[in-house]
mmCIF file of the N, C-alpha and C atoms, coordinates in Angstrom:
data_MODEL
# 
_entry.id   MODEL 
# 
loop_
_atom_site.group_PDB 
_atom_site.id 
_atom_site.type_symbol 
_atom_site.label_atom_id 
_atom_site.label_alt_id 
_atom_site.label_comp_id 
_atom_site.label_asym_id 
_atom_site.label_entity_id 
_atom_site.label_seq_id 
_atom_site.pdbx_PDB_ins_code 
_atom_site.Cartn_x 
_atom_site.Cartn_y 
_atom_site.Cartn_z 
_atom_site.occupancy 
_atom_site.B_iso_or_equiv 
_atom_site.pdbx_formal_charge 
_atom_site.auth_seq_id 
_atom_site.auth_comp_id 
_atom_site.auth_asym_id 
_atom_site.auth_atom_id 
_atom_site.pdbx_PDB_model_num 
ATOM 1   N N  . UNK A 1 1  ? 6.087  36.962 -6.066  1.00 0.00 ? 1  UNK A N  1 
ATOM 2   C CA . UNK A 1 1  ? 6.412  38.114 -6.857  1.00 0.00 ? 1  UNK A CA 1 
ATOM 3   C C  . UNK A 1 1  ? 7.521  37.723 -7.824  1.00 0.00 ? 1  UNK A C  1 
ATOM 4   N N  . UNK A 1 2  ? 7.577  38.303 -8.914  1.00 0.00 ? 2  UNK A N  1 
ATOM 5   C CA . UNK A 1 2  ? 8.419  38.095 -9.871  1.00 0.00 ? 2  UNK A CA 1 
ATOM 6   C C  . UNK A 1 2  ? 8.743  39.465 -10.438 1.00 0.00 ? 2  UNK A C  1 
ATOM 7   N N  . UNK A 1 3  ? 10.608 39.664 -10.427 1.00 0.00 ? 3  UNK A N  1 
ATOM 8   C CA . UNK A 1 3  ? 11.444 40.760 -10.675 1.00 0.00 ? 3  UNK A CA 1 
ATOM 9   C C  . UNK A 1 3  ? 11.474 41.119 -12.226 1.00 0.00 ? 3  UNK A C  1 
ATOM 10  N N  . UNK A 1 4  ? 11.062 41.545 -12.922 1.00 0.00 ? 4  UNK A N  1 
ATOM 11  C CA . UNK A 1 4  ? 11.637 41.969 -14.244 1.00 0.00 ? 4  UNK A CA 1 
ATOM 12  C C  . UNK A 1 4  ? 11.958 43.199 -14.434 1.00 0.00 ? 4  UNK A C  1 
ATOM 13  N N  . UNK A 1 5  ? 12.947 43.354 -15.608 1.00 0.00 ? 5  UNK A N  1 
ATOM 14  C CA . UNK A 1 5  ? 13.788 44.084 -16.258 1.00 0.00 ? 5  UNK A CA 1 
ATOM 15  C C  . UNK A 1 5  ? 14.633 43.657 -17.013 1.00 0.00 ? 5  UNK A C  1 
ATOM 16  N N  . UNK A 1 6  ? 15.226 45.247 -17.728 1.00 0.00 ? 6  UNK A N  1 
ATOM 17  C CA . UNK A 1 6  ? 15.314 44.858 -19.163 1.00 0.00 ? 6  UNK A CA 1 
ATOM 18  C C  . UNK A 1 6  ? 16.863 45.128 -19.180 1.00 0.00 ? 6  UNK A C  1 
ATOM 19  N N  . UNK A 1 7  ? 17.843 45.025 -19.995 1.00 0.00 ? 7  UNK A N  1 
ATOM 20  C CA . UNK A 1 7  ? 19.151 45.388 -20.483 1.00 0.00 ? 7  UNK A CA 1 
ATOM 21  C C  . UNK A 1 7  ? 19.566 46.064 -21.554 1.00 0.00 ? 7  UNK A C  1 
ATOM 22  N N  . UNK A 1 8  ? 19.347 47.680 -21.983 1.00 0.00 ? 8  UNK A N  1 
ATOM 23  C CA . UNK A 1 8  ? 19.147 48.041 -23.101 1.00 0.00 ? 8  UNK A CA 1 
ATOM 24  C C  . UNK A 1 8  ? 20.640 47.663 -24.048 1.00 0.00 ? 8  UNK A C  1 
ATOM 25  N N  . UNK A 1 9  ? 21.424 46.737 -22.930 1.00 0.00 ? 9  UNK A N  1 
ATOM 26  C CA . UNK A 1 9  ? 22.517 46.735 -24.654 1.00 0.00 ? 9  UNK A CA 1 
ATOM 27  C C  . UNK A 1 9  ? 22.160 45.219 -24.989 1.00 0.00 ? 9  UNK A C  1 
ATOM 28  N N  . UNK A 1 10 ? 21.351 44.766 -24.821 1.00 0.00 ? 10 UNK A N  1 
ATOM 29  C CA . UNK A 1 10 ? 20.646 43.236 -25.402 1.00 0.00 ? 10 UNK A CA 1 
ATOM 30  C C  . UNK A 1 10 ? 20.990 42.330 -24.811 1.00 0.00 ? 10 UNK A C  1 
ATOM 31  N N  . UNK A 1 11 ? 21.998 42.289 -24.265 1.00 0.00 ? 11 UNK A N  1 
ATOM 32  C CA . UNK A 1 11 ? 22.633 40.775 -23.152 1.00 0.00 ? 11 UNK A CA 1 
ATOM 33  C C  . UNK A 1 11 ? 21.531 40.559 -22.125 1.00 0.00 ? 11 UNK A C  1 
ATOM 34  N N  . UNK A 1 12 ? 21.114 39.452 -21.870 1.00 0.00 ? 12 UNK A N  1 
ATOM 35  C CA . UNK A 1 12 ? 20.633 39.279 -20.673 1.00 0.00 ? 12 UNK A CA 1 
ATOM 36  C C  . UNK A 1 12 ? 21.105 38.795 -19.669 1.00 0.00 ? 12 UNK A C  1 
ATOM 37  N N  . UNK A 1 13 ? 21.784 38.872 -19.955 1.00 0.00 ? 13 UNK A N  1 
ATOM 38  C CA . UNK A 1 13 ? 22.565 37.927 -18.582 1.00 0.00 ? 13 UNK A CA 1 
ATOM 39  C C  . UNK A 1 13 ? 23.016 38.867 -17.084 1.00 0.00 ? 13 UNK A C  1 
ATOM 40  N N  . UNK A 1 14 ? 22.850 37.927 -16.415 1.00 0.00 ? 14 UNK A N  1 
ATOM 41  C CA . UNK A 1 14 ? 22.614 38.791 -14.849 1.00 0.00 ? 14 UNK A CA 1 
ATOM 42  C C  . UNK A 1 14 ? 24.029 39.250 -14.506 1.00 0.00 ? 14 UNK A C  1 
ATOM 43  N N  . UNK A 1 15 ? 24.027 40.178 -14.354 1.00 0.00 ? 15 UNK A N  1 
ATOM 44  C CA . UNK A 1 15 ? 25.437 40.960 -13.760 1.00 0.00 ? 15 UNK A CA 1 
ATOM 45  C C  . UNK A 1 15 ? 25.203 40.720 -11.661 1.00 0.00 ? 15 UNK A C  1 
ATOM 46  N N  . UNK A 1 16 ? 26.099 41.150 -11.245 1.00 0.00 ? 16 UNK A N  1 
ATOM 47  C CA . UNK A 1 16 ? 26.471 40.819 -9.862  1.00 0.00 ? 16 UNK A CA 1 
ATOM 48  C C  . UNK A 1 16 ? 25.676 41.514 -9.320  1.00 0.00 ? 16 UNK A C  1 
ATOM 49  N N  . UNK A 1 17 ? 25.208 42.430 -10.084 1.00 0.00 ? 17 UNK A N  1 
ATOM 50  C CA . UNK A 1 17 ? 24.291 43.965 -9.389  1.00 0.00 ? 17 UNK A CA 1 
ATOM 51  C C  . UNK A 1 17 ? 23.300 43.274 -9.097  1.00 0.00 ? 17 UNK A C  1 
ATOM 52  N N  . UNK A 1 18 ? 22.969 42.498 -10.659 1.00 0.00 ? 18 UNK A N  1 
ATOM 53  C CA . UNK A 1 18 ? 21.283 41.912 -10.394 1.00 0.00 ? 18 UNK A CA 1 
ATOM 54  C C  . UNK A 1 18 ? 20.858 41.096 -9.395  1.00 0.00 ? 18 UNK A C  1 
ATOM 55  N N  . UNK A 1 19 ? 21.901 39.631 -9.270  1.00 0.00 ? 19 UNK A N  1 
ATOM 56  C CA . UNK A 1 19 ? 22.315 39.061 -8.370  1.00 0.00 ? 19 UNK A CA 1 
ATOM 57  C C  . UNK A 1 19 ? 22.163 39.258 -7.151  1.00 0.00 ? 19 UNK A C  1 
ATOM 58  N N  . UNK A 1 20 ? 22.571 40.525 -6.856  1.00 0.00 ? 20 UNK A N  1 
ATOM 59  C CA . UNK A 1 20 ? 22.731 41.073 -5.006  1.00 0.00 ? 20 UNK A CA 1 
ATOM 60  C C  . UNK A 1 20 ? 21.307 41.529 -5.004  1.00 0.00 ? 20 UNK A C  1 
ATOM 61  N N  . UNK A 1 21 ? 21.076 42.449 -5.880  1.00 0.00 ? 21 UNK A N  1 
ATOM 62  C CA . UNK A 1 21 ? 19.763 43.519 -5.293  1.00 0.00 ? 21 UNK A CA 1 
ATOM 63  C C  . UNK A 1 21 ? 18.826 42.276 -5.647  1.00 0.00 ? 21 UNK A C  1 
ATOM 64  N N  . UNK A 1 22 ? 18.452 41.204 -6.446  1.00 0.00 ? 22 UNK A N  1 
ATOM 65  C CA . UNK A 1 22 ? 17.494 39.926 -6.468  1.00 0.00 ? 22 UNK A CA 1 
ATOM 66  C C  . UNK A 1 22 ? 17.457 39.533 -4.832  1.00 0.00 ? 22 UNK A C  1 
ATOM 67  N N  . UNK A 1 23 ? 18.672 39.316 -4.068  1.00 0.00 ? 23 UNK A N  1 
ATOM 68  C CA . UNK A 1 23 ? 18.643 38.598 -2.975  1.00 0.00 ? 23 UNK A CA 1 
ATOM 69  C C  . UNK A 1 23 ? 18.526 39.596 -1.634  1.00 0.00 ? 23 UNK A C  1 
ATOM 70  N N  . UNK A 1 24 ? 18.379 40.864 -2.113  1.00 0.00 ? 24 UNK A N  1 
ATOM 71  C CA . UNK A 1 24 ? 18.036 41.827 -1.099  1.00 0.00 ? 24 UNK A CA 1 
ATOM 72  C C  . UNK A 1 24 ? 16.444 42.424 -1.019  1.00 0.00 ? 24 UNK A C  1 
ATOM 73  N N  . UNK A 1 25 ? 16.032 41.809 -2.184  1.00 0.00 ? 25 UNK A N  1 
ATOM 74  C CA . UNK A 1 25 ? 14.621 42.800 -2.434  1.00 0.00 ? 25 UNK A CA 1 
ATOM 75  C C  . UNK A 1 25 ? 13.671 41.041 -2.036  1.00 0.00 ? 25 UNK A C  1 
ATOM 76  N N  . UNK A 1 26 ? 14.701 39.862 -2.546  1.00 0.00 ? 26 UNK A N  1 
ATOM 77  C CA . UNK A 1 26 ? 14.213 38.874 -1.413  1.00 0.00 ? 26 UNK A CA 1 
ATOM 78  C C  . UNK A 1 26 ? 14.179 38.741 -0.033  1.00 0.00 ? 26 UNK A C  1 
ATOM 79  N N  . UNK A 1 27 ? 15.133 39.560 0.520   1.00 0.00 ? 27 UNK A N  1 
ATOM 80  C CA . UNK A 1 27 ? 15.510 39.344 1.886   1.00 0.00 ? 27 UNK A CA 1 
ATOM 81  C C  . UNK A 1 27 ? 14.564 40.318 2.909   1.00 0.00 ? 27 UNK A C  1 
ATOM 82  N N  . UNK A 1 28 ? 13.907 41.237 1.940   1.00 0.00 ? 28 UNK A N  1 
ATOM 83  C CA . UNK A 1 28 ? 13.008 42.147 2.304   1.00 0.00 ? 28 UNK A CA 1 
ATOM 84  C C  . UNK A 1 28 ? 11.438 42.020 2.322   1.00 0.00 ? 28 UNK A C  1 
ATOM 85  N N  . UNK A 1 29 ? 11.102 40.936 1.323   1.00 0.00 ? 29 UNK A N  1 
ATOM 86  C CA . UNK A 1 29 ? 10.333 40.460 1.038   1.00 0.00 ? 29 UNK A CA 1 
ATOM 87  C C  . UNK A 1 29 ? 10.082 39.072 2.124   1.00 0.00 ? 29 UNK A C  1 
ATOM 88  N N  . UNK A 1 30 ? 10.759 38.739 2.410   1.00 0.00 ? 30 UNK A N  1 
ATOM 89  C CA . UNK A 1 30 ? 10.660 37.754 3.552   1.00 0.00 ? 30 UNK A CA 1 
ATOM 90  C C  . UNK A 1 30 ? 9.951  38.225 4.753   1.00 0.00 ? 30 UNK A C  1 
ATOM 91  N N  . UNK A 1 31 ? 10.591 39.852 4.889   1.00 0.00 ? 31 UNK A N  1 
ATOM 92  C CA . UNK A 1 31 ? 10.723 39.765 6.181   1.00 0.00 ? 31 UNK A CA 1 
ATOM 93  C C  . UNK A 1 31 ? 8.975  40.444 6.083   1.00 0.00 ? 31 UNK A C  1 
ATOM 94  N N  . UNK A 1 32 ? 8.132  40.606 5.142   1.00 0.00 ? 32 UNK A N  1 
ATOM 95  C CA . UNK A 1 32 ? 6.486  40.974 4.505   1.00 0.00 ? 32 UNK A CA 1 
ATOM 96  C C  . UNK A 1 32 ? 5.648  40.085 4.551   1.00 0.00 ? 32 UNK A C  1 
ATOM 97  N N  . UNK A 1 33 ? 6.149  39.093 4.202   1.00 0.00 ? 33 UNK A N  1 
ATOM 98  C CA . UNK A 1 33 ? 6.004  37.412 3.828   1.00 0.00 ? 33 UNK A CA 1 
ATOM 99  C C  . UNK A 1 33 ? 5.882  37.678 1.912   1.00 0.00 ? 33 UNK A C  1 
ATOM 100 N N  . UNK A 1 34 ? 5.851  38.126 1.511   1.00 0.00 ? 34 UNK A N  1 
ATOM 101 C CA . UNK A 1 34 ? 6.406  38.050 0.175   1.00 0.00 ? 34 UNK A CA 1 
ATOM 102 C C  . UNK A 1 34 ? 7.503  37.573 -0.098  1.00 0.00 ? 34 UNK A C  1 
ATOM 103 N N  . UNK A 1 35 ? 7.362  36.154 -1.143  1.00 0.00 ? 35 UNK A N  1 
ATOM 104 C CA . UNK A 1 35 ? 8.495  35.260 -1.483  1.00 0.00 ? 35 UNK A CA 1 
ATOM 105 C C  . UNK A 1 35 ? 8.587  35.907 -3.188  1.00 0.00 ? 35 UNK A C  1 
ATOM 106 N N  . UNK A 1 36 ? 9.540  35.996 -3.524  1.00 0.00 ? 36 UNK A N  1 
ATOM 107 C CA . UNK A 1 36 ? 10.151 36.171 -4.744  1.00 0.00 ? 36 UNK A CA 1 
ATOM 108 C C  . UNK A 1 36 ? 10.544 35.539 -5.269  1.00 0.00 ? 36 UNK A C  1 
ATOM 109 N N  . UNK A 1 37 ? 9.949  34.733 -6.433  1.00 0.00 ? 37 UNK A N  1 
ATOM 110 C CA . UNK A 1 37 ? 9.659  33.755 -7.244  1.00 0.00 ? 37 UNK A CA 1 
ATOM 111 C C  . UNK A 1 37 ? 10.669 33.124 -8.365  1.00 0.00 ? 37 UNK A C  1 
ATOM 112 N N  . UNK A 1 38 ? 11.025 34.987 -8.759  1.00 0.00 ? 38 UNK A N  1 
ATOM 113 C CA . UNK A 1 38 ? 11.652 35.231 -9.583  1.00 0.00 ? 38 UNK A CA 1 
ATOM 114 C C  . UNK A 1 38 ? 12.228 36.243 -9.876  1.00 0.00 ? 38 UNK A C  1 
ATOM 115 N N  . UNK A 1 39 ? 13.617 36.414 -10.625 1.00 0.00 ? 39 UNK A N  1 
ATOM 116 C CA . UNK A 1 39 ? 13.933 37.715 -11.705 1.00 0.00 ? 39 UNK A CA 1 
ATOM 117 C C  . UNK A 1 39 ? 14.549 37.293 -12.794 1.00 0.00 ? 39 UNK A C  1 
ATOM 118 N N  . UNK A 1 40 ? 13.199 37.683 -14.247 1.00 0.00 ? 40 UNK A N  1 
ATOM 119 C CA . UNK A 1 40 ? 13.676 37.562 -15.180 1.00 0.00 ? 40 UNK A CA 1 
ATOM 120 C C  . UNK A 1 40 ? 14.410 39.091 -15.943 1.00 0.00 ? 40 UNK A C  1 
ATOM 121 N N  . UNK A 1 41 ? 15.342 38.931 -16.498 1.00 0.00 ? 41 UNK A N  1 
ATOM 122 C CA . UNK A 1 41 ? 15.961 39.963 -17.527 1.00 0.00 ? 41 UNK A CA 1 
ATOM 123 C C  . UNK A 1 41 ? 16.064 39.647 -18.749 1.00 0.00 ? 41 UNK A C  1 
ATOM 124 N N  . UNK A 1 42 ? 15.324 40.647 -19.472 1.00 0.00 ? 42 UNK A N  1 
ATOM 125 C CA . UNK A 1 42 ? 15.172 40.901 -21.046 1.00 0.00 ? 42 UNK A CA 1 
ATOM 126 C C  . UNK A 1 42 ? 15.969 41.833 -21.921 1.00 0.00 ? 42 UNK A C  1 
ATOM 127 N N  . UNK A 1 43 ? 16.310 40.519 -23.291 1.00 0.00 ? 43 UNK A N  1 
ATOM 128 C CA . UNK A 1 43 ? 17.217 41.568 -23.816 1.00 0.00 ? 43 UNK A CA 1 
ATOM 129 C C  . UNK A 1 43 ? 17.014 41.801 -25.016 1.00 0.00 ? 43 UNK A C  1 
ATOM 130 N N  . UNK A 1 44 ? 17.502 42.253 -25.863 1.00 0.00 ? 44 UNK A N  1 
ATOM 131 C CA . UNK A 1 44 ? 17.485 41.875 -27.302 1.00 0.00 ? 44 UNK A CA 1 
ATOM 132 C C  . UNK A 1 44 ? 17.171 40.615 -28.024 1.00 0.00 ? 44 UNK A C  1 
ATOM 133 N N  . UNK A 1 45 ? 18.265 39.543 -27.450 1.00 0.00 ? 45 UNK A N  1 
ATOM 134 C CA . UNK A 1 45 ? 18.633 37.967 -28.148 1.00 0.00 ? 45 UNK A CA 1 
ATOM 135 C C  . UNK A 1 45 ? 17.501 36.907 -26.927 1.00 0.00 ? 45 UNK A C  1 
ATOM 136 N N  . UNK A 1 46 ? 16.811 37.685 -26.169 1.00 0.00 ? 46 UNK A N  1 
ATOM 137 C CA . UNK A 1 46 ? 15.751 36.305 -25.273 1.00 0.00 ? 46 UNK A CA 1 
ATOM 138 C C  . UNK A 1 46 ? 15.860 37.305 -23.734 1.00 0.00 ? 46 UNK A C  1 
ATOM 139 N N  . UNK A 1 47 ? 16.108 36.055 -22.664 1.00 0.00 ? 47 UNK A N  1 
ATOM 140 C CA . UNK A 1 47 ? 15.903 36.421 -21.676 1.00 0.00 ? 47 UNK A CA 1 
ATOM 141 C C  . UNK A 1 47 ? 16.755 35.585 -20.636 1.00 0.00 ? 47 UNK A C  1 
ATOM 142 N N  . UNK A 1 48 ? 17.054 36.078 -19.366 1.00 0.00 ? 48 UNK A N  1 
ATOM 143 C CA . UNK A 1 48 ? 17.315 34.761 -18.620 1.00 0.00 ? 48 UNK A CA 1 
ATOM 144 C C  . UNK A 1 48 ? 16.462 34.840 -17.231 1.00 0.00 ? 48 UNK A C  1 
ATOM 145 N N  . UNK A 1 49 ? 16.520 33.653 -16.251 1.00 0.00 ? 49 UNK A N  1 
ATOM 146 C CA . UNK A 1 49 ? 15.758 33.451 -15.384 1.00 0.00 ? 49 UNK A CA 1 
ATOM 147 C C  . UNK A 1 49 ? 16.753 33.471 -14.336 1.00 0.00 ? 49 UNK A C  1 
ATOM 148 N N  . UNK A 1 50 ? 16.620 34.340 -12.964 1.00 0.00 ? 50 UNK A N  1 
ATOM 149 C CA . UNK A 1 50 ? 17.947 33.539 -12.161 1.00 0.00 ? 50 UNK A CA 1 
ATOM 150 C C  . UNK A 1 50 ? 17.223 32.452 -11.365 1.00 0.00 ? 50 UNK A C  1 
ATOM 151 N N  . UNK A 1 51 ? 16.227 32.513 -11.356 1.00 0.00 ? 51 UNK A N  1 
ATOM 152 C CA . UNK A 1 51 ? 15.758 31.135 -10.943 1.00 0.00 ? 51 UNK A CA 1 
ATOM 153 C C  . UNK A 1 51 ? 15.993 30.096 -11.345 1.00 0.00 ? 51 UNK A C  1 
ATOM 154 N N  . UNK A 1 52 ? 16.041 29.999 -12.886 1.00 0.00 ? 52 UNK A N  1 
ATOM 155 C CA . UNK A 1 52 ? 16.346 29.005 -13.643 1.00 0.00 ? 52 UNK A CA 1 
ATOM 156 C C  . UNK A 1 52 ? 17.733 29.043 -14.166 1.00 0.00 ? 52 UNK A C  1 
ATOM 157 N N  . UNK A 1 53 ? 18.828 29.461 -13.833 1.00 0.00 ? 53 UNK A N  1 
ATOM 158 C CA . UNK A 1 53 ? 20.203 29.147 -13.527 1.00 0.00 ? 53 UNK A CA 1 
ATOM 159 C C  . UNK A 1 53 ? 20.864 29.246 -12.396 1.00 0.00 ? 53 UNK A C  1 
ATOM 160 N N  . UNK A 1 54 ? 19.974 29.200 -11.491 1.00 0.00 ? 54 UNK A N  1 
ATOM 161 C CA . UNK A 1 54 ? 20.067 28.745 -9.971  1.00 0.00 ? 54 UNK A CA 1 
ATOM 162 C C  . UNK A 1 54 ? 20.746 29.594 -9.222  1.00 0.00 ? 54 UNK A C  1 
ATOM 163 N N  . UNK A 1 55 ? 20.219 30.841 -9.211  1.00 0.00 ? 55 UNK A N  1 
ATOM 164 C CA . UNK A 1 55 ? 21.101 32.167 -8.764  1.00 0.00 ? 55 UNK A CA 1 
ATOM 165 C C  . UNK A 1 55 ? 20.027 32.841 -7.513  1.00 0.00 ? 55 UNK A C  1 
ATOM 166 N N  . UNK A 1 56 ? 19.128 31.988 -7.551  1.00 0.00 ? 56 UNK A N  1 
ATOM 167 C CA . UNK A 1 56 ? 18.007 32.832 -6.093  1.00 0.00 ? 56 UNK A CA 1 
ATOM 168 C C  . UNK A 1 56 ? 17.423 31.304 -5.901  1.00 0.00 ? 56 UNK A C  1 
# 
């Protein structure tokens, strides 16, 4: 499974919120057997991956 959402003031960048609830909606998903792949956030200027800045 893969998390998306958006940031309506254009930053994408993951705040602590995203961070926690990414590793709780993983931790929930485990316990389903659903692995969570990912959460990307979209903004205005692109996107980021916390997968791909090593945050899950």
């Amino acid at each position: 499974m893969t998390v998306i959402h958006n940031h309506p003031s254009g930053d994408p960048s993951p705040s602590r919120a995203d961070i926690e609830i990414t590793r709780q909606i993983a931790a929930a998903g485990k316990g389903l057997g659903i692995a969570v792949h990912d959460h990307i956030i979209l903004g205005r200027d692109g996107h980021a991956s916390l997968r791909g800045q090593g945050l899950i």
